[in-house]
Steps between C-alpha positions, in 0.01 A plus 500: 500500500282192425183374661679224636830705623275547826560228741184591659286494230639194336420314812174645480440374149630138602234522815242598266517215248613268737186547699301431179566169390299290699178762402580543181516130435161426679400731248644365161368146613199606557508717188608189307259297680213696346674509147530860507645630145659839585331775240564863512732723660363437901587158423821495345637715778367262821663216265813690473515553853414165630783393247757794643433357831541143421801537253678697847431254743648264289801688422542565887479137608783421227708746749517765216511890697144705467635752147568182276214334637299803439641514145479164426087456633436837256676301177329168576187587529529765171569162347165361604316447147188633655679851607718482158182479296345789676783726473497407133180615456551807723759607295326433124179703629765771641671487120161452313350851693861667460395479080169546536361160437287465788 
């Protein structure tokens, strides 16, 4: 069974992130407002999150149901260049320790 198969908790989810877009974009304006450069792990996941949520909300006003929506926020925002750079990095100091170079 998936996360999703659960009527209950799929509603859930879509009340969850539903009832954080209007926050979560006071909060990336006001972020932007005060040129705020995202820089270290903290960071990158309150960006990721603020992109999850605003990626859904868009997906459910287009009428799509809450999995593809889901699905669809997690892909768009991994294609952020900010998040894609990070996870870059993650993943050459992950390699780079693996062989001993760090």
């Amino acid at each position: 069974m998936g996360l999703l198969d659960d009527k209950q908790l799929r509603e859930a989810v879509d009340d969850l992130l539903s009832s954080a877009a209007i926050p979560a974009d006071s909060l990336m304006n006001r972020l932007r407002d005060l040129n705020w450069k995202p820089r270290g792990e903290a960071h990158i996941t309150l960006l990721g999150l603020m992109l999850i949520i605003h990626h859904y909300n868009v997906k459910r006003d287009e009428g799509h149901d809450i999995e593809e929506s889901l699905s669809n926020s997690y892909i768009e925002s991994m294609d952020h260049p900010t998040i894609q750079k990070y996870m870059a990095k993650a993943a050459a100091d992950a390699m780079d320790k693996g062989i001993g170079v760090q």
